[in-house]
Every structure is written in C-alpha cells, then in structure tokens.
N, C-alpha and C positions, 0 to 999 in steps of 0.2 A: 609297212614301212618300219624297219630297226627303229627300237629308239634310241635316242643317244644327248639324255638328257644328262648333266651331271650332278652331281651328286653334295651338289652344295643350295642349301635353305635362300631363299629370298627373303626380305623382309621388308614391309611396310608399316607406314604411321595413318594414323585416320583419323583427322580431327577438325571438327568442327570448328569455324572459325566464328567462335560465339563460346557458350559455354557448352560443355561435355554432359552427351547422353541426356537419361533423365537425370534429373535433381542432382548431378555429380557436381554441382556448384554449391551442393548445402554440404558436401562431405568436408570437412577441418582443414584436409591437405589439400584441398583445390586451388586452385589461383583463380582470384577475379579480374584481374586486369588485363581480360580477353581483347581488349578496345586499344590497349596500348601494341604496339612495336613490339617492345622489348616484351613481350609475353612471346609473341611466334620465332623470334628471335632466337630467346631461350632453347624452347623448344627444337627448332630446328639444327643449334649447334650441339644440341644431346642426341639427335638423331644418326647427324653425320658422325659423330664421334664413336659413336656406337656400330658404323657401318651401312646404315639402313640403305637400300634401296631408294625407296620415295618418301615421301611426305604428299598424302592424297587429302583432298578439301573437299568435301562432299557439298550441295548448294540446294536451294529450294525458292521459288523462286514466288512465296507468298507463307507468310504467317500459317500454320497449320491450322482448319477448323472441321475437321471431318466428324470431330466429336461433339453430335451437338448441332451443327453447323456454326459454333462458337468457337474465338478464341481465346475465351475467358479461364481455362483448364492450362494451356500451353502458355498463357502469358502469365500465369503466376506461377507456374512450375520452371518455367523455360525450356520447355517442349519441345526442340524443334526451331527457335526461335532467341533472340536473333542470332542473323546470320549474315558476317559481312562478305562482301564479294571476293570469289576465291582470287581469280587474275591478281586483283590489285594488295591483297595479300602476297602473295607469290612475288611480286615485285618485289618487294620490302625485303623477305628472304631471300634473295637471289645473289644480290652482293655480299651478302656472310658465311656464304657458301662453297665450296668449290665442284664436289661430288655428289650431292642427294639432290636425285630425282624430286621435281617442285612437278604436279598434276593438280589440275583445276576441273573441275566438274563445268559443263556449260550443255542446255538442253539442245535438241535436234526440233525442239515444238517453238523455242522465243528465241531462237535466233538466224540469223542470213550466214549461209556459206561461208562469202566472199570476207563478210568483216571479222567473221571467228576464224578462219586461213590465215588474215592476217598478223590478229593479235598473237593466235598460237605460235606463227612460223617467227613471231619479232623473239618471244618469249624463248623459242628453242636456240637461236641464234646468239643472243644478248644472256644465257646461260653456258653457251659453247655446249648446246645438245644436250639440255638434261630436262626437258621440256615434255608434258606429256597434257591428254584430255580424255578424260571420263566421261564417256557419252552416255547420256540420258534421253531418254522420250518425253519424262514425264508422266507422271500416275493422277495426278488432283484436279480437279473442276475448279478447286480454288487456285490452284497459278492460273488456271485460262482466263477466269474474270478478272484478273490485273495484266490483262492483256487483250483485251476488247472480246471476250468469247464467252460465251454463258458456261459450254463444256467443253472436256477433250475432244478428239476425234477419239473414234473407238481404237482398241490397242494394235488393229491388223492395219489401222489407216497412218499410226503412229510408226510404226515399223517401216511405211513402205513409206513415207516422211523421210523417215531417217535415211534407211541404203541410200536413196536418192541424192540425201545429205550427204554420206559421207563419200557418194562417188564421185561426186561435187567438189567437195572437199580436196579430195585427193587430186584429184585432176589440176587443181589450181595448185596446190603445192608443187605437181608436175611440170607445172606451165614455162619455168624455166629449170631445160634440163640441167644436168650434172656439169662443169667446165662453160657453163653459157658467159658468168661474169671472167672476165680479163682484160681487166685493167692494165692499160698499157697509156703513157703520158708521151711516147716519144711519137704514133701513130694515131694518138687521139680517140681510142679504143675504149669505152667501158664495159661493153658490154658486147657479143656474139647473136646479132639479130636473130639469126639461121636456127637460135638454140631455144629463142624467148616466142612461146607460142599463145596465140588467142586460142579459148576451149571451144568458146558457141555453145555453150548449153542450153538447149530449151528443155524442158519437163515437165513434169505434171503441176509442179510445186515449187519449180526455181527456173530463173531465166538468166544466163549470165554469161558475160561476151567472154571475160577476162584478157590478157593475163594476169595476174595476180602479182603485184606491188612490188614482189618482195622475190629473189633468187630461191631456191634452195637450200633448206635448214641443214647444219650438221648433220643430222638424223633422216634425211630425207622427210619422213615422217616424224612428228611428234609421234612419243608412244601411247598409241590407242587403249584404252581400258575400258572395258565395260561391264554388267553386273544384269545380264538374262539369266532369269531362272524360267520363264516360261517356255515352252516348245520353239515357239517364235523369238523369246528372246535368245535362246540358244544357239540355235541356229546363228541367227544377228552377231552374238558374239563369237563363234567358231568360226565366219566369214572375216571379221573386219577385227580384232580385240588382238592385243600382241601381250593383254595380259587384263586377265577375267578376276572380279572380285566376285566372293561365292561367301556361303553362310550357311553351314548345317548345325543340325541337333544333334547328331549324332558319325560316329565311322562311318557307317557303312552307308548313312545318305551321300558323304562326300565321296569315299569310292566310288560310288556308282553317277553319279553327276560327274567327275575328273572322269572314267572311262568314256561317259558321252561324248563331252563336250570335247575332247580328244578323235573321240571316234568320228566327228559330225567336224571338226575342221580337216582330217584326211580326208576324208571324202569331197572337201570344196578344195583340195589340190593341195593343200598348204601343209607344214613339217608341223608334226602337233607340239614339237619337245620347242618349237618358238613360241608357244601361248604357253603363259603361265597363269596357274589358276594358283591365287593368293584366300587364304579360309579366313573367314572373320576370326581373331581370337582378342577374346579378352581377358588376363591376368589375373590373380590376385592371390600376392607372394606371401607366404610369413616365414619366419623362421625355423616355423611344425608344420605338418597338416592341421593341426589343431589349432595354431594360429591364423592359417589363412583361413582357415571357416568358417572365422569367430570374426576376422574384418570382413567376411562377404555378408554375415548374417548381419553387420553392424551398418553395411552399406543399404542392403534389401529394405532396413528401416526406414531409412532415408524417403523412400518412394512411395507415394500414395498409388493405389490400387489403381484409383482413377487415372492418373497420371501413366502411368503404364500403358492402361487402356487406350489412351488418348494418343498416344505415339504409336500404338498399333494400328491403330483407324489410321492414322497420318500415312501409315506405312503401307495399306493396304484400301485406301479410300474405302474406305468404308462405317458409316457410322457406329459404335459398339455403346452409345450413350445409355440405349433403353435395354441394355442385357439385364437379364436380372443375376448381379451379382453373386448369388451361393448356389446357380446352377450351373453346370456343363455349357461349354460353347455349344451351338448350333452349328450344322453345315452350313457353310456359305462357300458363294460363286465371288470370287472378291474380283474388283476392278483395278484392284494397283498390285502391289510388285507382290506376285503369289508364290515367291521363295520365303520370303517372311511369313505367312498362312501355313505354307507345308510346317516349316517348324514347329508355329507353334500347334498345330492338330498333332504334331506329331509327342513334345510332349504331353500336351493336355490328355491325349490315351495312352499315354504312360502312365500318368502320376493321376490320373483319375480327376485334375485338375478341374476346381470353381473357373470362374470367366474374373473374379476378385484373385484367385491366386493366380492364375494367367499375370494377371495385370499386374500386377507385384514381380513377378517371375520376369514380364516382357520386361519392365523397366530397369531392371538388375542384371538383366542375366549377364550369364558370365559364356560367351561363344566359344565352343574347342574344350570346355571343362576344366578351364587350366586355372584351376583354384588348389595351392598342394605348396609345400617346398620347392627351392629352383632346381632339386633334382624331380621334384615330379611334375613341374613344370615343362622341364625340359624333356624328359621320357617322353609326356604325351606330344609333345610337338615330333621327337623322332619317330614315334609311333605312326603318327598321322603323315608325315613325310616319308617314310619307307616304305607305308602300306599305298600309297599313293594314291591319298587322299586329298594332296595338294603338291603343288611346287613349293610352299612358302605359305606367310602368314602375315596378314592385314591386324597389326596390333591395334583395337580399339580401347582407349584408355577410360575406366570408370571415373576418375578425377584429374587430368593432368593438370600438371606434366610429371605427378609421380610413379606412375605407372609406366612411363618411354624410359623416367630414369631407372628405375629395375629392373626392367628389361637390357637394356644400354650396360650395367654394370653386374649384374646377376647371371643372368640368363645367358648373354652373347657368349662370356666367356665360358661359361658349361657349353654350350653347342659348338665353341671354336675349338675345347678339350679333344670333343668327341669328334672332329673334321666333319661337320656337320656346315660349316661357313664359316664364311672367308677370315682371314685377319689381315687382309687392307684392299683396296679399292685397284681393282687389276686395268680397270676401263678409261676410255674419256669422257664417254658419253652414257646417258642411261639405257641404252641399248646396249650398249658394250656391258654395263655391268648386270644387266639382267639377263646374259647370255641371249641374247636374241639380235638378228643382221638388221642392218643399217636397211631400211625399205630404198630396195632400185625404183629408179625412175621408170613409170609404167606399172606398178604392183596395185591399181587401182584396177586394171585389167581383170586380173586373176580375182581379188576380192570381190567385188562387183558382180563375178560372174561373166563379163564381158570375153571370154576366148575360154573352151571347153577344158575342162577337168582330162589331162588324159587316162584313157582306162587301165 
C-alpha cells in the first residue's frame, strides 16, 4: 500500500487530572489548584490556542500500591494519585472550547459496553465530534480489589475482554445507521425505524439486546486510541486505535515499533497513514543548552529515588520495594505494561545504571531527549518525524501548565516556520483534524475481524 501520509506534526497534551508526573507539584512553577475548574480551563485554552490536536486524560482506577503493597510512598509523593474522573473533567472543558480534541481514558476490565457507548457517543455529539476514548485493560491487582476481584485476569484473557469490548462497542454505536433521525413535524416522523437496529449480542463476557439510546455521533466513532506495547497489545492496537500512544528510549526503538505497528494494521485490511502513532515527549526549554540542563538537573532533584521506583512498579505491577538499591536491575517477566520495562532495561544497559539511579532517572525523565533550546527542541522532534519515528508527539508536561505554555508559544511557531504544522484548525471534527475518515457504519466488521482481509 502507497503511503500518503502528509507531511504535517500532530500534537497532543497528557495530563493528569491530579497533579503532574512524579513530584512535578514540588517544582516552583507548578499550579496546585488541580481540583479547581479554572486550572483545566486554563490549560485547555493554551492548548487550543496553540493548535493542539487533543488534550488526553489518562485514569487509574485505585490508588497505586505495587510498592511495597503500600500506599504510603505514592501518597506523600503523589504518585500516581489523585486522580479525578477523566469524563467529567472533559465536561467542564467542552464549552471553552471549539477545536481540541477532549479523550478520556476508561478500562475494557470496570466497565459495561452499553453505559460507556453511551457516555462517549453523548460526549462526541454535545462537542460537535471532537470526542475520543483511550482504551485500557488494565495492568494492577490493586484496581480489581476495588471492584470485587482479588486479581486481574491474565493479560491474554484481558485482551480477549477487550476485542469483545470493543466489537460491542462498535456495534451499538452502529445500531442506528447514518440518515436513521429525520425529524419531520408535518408527518409526525422522528425517527426511520427501518434504520434503528437491535444487535443481540450474546458472548463470552457481554450480553446485550440493544439499540443503543443514542443516533450516530459526528464522528461515527469516537476516536479510538490506545497504547500496546506488548505483541498482544500491538496487534489490539493495529486492529481497533485510529491513533496509538507509544514511548521509546530511544530512535531507533520507535522506528521500528512505527514500522510494526503500521505493518500489522495493513495486514488487518486497514490504511496504515489513518493510525497515528503519537511518542511520549517531554520538554525542557531554556534559552542555552546549558540552561535547559541546568532546569532538568534542578527538576531530577526534586524526586526521591524511591519515588521513581515506586511509579515504576505502578507502571509495570510489579514490586521493586526490596531491590537493593546500588545494584543493577534484575531480569524480570513483568505483568503490567512492558513498554515501560523495555525502556527502562534499555537505558539501564546503556548507562550501566544502579536500580537508585533508574529510580531518579524513571521519575524525571525527559521522553524523546528533548531537553536543549527550541531550536534543538524542535530539530529533535523533526528528526523523529521525518525518520518516521512517529506521526506526532504526546507532550507530557514535568510541571504544568508551564511546559504546554512553551510549547504553545516556542516551539509551535519554529515547527509552523519550518511547515512542519499547521497555522489553524482546517477540520470540524477531531478526525478531520487528525487526518483520519469519519468511521462508516459497519467499520466494526473489518476491525473485529468479522469479513476477510482481502489478499
């Protein structure tokens, strides 16, 4: 398949709806008033001014304790922790808004089809299509005990949870085709029975008559995002994601994950230049290289070893409490998201790293190396976008919202110099502005698997 991707940066925001990363609530320029309105507010009208694509909300859906099996570490660091509900966040920014994509994280393990079809498809409508969901599985034994379960299921039962999910999902969004509502007062018309369909789903894990409440969003779909790094998750996202968040250590891990995960969605039938894979990057601007190295070295401070550690176990279930700090990590088989594991093995046998400077390194780092001036900020980003390493860049902020705003006022306009992205909003909806087609009715078919790949 030609590609015929074009030649313009996507951009995203990622931010917790709590406080930022590790300890980015002790750095000077942070904002504490994560709990007010007017803090997302803010944020979000620095986004769109800036052009951004989304604003993604990442969720968790229990206090982190994998350190330890306590969460004594993550509540006085704020690890992790708290974190209010992305949806109803999203609300709040929707009417300040006109253009940037609002995405909410919601699991495929705590929740029902039928009520998250709904919420999304109110949310994609009552935005005029700029609606999206981040699907997760789930990685922690601690979200399942706050929801009647001692464990996960294993990662292969979690996956096959999901598709099920989302074929589910889809379906019900389907349920009333394209042109079903017409509304007519003279003939007493609202609606085109012919067009509004029951699904019958029975399966292994959902049971559900439908149709589903609600017509056809803007968007057909909300836009799907997801974030497989494992074999399994790859696939999952090459199938169903209309735009992948990803995280390396390095170039050449993300060229070669972007040519996968490219290669493994033509193969499930689908146009690979419609998924966008967005790379974690995190910033940190000064006016020298020698300025920003001196606010990265000043942030690094900021974070106890522990604390690093302790977001890494969160991120990778897996305990790291009894490591002994001034030796080398061990191998491990880790049970949660083992895109963050590759990373970080892969600097630790770079840099000959302790499991103490890991843990200082995990809580600081900076994603994409993009610590330099905004010309060498913005180099490495062309660099990573040309070599095609990404479509685009998932901004993770060390402190916000000062890090959205230098990006916004810095950075946009050196990429917009170099026609690297856009200088105004060409779309209506977030499919429109993220280059990718409005999903037809029936696109549940083809994802799902349900009617054959032609050869």
């Amino acid at each position: 398949m030609t590609s015929t991707r074009d030649d313009q940066m996507r951009m995203a925001a990622f931010l917790n709806a709590g406080p930022g990363g590790v300890c980015g609530w002790r750095h000077p320029g942070a904002e504490l008033n994560f709990f007010s309105p007017a803090y997302y507010q803010h944020i979000a009208r620095v986004l769109e001014d800036g052009l951004f694509d989304l604003l993604f909300i990442p969720d968790s859906q229990t206090v982190p304790r994998a350190f330890g099996d306590s969460i004594e570490i993550n509540v006085r660091h704020g690890v992790g922790t708290p974190r209010l509900e992305p949806l109803t966040v999203l609300s709040v920014l929707a009417p300040g808004t006109t253009n940037l994509g609002l995405v909410a994280t919601a699991s495929t393990g705590f929740q029902e089809p039928y009520g998250l079809a709904r919420q999304l498809s109110t949310l994609d409508h009552l935005t005029d299509g700029r609606a999206g969901w981040n699907i997760v599985t789930s990685f922690q034994d601690a979200e399942a005990q706050n929801y009647s379960l001692d464990k996960l299921p294993s990662r292969a039962e979690r996956y096959e949870r999901a598709h099920e999910f989302l074929e589910l999902i889809a379906q019900l969004w389907d349920s009333w085709e394209d042109g079903a509502l017409g509304i007519d007062r003279d003939l007493g018309t609202f609606a085109r029975p012919e067009k509004v369909h029951e699904i019958n789903h029975v399966g292994e894990h959902f049971k559900v008559r439908g149709p589903l409440g609600i017509p056809r969003s803007p968007q057909g779909y909300p836009v799907l995002v997801q974030a497989g790094a494992s074999p399994q998750g790859r696939d999952f996202a090459a199938r169903w994601a209309d735009v992948i968040f990803a995280s390396h250590e390095s170039l050449e891990s993300a060229v070669a994950f972007y040519a996968d995960v490219k290669s493994r969605a033509q193969a499930f039938g689908r146009d690979p230049d419609h998924i966008k894979i967005l790379t974690a990057a995190t910033t940190v601007i000064g006016a020298t290289p020698e300025e920003a190295l001196a606010l990265h070295h000043e942030f690094e401070q900021l974070v106890p070893p522990e604390a690093g550690l302790s977001r890494l176990a969160y991120h990778i279930d897996y305990d790291l409490s009894k490591l002994d700090l001034d030796a080398p990590l061990p191998d491990l088989d880790v049970p949660g998201v083992s895109g963050h594991w590759d990373e970080v093995v892969e600097y630790a046998r770079r840099e000959n790293a302790t499991a103490r400077q890991v843990g200082q390194w995990y809580g600081a780092r900076t994603e994409g190396n993009l610590v330099g001036s905004v010309t060498q900020v913005a180099d490495r980003m062309e660099e990573w976008f040309t070599g095609r390493a990404c479509d685009g860049f998932m901004i993770q902020p060390t402190h916000p919202p000062v890090p959205f705003e230098q990006v916004t006022t810095l950075v946009i306009p050196e990429l917009q110099r170099r026609g690297l992205f856009r200088s105004e909003y060409t779309g209506l909806t977030l499919r429109d502005n993220l280059g990718i087609p409005r999903a037809p009715s029936g696109e549940w078919r083809l994802r799902s698997g349900a009617v054959a790949v032609p050869a």
